[in-house]
C-alpha positions as CSV (number, residue, x, y, z in Angstrom):
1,X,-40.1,10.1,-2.0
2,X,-36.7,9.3,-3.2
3,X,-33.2,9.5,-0.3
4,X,-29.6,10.0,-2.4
5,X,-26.6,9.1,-0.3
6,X,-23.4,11.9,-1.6
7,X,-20.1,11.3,-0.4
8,X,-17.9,14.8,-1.0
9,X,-14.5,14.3,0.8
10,X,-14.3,13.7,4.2
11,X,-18.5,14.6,4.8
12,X,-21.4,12.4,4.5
13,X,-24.4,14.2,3.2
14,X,-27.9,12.8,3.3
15,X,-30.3,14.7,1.1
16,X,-34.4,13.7,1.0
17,X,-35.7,15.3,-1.8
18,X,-39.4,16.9,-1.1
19,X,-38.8,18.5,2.8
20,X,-36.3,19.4,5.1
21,X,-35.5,16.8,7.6
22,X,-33.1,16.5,10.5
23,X,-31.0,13.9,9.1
24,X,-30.1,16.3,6.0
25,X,-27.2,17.6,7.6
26,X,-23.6,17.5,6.9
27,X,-21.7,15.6,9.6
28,X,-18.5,14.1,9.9
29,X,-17.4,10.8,8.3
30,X,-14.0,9.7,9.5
31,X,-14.3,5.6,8.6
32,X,-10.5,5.0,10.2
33,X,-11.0,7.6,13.9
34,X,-8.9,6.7,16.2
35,X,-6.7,4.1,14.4
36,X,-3.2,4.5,14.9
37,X,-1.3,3.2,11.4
38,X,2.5,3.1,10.7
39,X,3.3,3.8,7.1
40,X,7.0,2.5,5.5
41,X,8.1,4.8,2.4
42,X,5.9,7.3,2.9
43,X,7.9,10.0,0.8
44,X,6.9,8.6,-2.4
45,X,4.8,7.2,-4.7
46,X,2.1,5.1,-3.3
47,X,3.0,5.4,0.2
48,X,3.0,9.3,-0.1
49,X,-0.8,8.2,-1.4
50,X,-1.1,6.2,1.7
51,X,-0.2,8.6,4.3
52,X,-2.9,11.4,2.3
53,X,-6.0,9.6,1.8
54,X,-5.5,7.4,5.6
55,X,-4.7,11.4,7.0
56,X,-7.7,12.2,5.5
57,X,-9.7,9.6,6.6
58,X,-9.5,10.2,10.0
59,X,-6.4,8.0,11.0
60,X,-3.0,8.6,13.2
61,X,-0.5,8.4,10.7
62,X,3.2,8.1,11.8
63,X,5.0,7.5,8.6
64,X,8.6,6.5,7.8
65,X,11.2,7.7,4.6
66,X,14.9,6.3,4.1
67,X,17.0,9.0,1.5
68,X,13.7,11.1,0.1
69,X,12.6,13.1,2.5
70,X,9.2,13.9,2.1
71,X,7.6,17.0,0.5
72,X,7.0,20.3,1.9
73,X,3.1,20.6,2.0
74,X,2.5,16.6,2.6
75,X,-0.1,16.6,5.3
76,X,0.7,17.2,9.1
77,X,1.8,13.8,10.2
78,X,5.0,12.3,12.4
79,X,7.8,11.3,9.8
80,X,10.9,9.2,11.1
81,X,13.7,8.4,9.0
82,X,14.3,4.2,8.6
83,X,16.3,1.6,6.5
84,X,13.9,-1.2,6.6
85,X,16.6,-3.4,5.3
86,X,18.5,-2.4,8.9
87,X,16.9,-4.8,12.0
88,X,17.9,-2.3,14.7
89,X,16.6,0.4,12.9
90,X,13.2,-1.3,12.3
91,X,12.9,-2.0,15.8
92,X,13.9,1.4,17.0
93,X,11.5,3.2,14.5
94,X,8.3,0.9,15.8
95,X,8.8,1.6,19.3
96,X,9.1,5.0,18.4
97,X,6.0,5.6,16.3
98,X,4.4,3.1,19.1
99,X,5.3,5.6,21.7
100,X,4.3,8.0,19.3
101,X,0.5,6.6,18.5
102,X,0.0,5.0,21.8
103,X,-0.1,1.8,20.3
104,X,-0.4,0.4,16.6
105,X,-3.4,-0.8,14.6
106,X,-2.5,-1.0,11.0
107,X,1.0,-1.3,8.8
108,X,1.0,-0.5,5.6
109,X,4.0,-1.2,4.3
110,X,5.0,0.7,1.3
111,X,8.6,0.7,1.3
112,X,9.8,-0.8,-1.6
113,X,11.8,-0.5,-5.3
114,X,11.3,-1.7,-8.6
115,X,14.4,-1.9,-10.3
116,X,14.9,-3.9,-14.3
117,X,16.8,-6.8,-14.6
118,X,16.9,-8.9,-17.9
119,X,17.4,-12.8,-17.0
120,X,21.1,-13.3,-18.0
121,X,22.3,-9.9,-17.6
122,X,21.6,-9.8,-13.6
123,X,24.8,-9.3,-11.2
124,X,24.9,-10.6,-8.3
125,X,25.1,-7.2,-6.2
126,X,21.5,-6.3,-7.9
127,X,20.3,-9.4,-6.5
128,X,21.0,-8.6,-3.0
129,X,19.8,-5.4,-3.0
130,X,16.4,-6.3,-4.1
131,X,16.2,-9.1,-1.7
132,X,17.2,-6.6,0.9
133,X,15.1,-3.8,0.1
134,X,11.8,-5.9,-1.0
135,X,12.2,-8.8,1.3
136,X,14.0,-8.7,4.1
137,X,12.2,-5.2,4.7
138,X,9.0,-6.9,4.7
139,X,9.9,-9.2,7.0
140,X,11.6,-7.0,9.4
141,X,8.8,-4.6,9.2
142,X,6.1,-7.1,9.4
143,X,7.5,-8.6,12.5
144,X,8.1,-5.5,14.2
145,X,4.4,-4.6,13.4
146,X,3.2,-8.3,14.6
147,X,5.2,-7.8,18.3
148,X,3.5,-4.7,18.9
149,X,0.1,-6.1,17.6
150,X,-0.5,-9.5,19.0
151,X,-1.7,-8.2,22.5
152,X,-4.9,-6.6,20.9
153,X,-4.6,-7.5,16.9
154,X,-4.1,-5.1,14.0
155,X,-3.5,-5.3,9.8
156,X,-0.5,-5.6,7.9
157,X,-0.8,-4.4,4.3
158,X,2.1,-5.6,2.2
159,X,2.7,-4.9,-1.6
160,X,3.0,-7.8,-4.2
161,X,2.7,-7.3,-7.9
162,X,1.6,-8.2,-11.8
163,X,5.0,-8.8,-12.3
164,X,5.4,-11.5,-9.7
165,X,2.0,-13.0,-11.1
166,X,2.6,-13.2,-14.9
167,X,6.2,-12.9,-15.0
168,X,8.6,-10.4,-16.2
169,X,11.1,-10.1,-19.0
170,X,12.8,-7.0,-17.9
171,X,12.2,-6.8,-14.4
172,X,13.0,-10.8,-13.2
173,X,14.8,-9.7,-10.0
174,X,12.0,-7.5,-9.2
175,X,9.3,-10.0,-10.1
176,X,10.8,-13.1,-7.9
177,X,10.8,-10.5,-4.8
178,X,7.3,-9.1,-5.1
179,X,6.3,-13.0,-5.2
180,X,8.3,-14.3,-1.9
181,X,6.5,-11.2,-0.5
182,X,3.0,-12.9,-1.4
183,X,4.2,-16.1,-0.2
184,X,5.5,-14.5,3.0
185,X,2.2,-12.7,3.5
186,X,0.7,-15.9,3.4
187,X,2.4,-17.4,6.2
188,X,2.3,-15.0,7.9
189,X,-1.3,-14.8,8.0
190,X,-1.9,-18.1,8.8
191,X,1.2,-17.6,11.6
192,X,-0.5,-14.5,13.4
193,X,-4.6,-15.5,12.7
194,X,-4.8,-16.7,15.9
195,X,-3.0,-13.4,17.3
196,X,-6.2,-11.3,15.5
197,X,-3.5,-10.1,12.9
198,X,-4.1,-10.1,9.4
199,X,-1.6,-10.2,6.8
200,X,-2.6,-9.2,3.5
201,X,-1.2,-7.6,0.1
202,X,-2.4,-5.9,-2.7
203,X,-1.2,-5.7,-6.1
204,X,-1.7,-2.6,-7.9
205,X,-1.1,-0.9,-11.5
206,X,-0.9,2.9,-10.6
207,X,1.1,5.9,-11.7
208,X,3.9,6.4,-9.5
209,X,8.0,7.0,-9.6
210,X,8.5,3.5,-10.5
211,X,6.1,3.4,-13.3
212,X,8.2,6.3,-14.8
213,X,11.6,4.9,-14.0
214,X,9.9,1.6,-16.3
215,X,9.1,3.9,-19.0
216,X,12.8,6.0,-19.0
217,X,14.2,2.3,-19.0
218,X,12.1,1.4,-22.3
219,X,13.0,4.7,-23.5
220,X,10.5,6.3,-25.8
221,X,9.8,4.0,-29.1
222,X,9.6,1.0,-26.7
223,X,7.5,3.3,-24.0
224,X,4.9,3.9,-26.8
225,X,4.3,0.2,-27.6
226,X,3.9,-0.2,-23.6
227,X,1.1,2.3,-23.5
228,X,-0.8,1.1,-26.4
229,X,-0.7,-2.8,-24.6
230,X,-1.9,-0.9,-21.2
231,X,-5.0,0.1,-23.4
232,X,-5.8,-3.5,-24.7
233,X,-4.5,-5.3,-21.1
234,X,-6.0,-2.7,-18.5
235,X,-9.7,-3.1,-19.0
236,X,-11.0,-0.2,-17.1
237,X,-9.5,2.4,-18.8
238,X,-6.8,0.9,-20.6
239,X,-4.3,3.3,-18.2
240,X,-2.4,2.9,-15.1
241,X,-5.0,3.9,-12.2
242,X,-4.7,6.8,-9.6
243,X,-2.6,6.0,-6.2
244,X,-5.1,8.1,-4.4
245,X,-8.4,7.8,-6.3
246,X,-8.1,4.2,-7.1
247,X,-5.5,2.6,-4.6
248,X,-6.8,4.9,-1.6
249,X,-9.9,3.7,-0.8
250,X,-8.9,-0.1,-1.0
251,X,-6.4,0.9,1.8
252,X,-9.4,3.0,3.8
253,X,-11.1,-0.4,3.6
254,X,-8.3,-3.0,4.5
255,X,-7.2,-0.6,8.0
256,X,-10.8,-0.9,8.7
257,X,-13.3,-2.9,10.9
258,X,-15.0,-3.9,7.5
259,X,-11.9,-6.5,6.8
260,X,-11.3,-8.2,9.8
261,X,-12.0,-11.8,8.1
262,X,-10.0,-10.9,5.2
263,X,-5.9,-12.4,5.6
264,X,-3.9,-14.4,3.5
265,X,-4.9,-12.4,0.3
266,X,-3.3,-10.5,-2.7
267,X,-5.7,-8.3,-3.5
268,X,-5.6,-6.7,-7.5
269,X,-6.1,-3.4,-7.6
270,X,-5.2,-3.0,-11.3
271,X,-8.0,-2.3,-13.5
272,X,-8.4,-6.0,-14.7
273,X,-4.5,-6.1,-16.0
274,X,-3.7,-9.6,-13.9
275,X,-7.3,-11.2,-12.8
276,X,-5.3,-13.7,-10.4
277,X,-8.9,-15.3,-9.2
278,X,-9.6,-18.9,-10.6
């Protein structure tokens, strides 16, 4: 007698071929009930994907957007506006969503920009408001998160990239801030371990806003050559992946009990475009 294990959405369905048993029914599989999560840029692009497939699985989502409010049918969550490059407003906005949730278990912090910048033609204002946006906002936010978390631990999900990895020509500024985020995340996890607070970040190729804003600044001769590398440097696929299908369930995993001995990482999720192991 054979058993096949079907996950369909949120419902775990066990199904034994050759009788009717008990244990065939459909019941309720919410992996993250219960945990309270605090999501930064939620209004777009992978934190929008965020704040759908953690709602979905279960979670208390508060999330956060700065100028783009979010969409009309996004799911039934609490939204508050924040500048995470603005202290006071970081603080105010945790002990808000903290009020809010009860507590806080998981940050996922998706606020963020990528923005081109060709080595030599950089000004000093775009500089800054990388650093601001990209770095200080992780810091801020990740500190905020930590003071609220070091009483009963939690995860902090950061976002590095490819670009900070293998370099950019056209996106420099952008590259050197996604990497003092990876270096940040890893003092920071080895700061907070002993608080039970994990600090990790992933580093995904997916379709979102930015990716588009990358192709407009190509434009389109110089967009086509992109997409035909993608096919020979993204080996499953040879496309940007899905934020929800592909990034989602990484994120399920990392706000989970399943990676509490996981810290300190960046974490690929990119269809084998930057293999970082070695």
């Amino acid at each position: 007698m054979s058993n096949r294990i079907e996950y369909t959405g949120c419902y775990l369905t066990l199904a034994i071929y050759g009788r009717i048993d008990s244990a065939a029914m459909t019941v309720p599989h919410s992996p993250l009930a219960g945990r309270r999560i605090l999501i930064t840029g939620g209004a777009t692009g992978i934190g929008a994907a965020a704040v759908q497939v953690l709602h979905h699985a279960g979670a208390q989502v508060v999330a956060t957007y700065h100028r783009t409010a979010p969409a009309d049918d996004v799911v039934p969550v609490t939204w508050l506006q924040c500048d995470v490059r603005d202290a006071g407003a970081v603080d105010t906005t945790f002990r808000a969503a903290s009020e809010q949730l009860g507590g806080l278990d998981v940050l996922v912090n998706a606020a963020g920009l990528w923005q081109a910048g060709i080595p030599g033609h950089i000004t000093g204002d775009e500089i800054d408001f990388l650093l601001a946006t990209n770095v200080k906002g992780t810091i801020l936010t990740n500190q905020a998160a930590h003071a609220v978390m070091r009483g009963s631990g939690g995860r902090i999900i950061n976002f590095g990239s490819a670009e900070a990895v293998m370099g950019s020509p056209i996106a420099a500024v952008y590259a050197a801030t996604k990497g003092a985020v990876q270096a940040w995340t890893r003092s920071a996890a080895k700061a907070w371990g002993a608080d039970r607070v994990t600090v990790n970040a992933l580093a995904p190729a997916v379709q979102t806003p930015g990716a588009d804003r990358f192709r407009d600044f190509l434009g389109p001769d110089a967009a086509a050559f992109m997409e035909q590398q993608m096919q020979l440097s993204i080996p499953l696929g040879g496309k940007l992946g899905d934020p929800t299908g592909d990034l989602g369930p990484v994120l399920v995993f990392l706000a989970g009990d399943g990676a509490g001995f996981i810290t300190g990482q960046l974490i690929p999720v990119d269809g084998g475009l930057a293999m970082v192991g070695g």
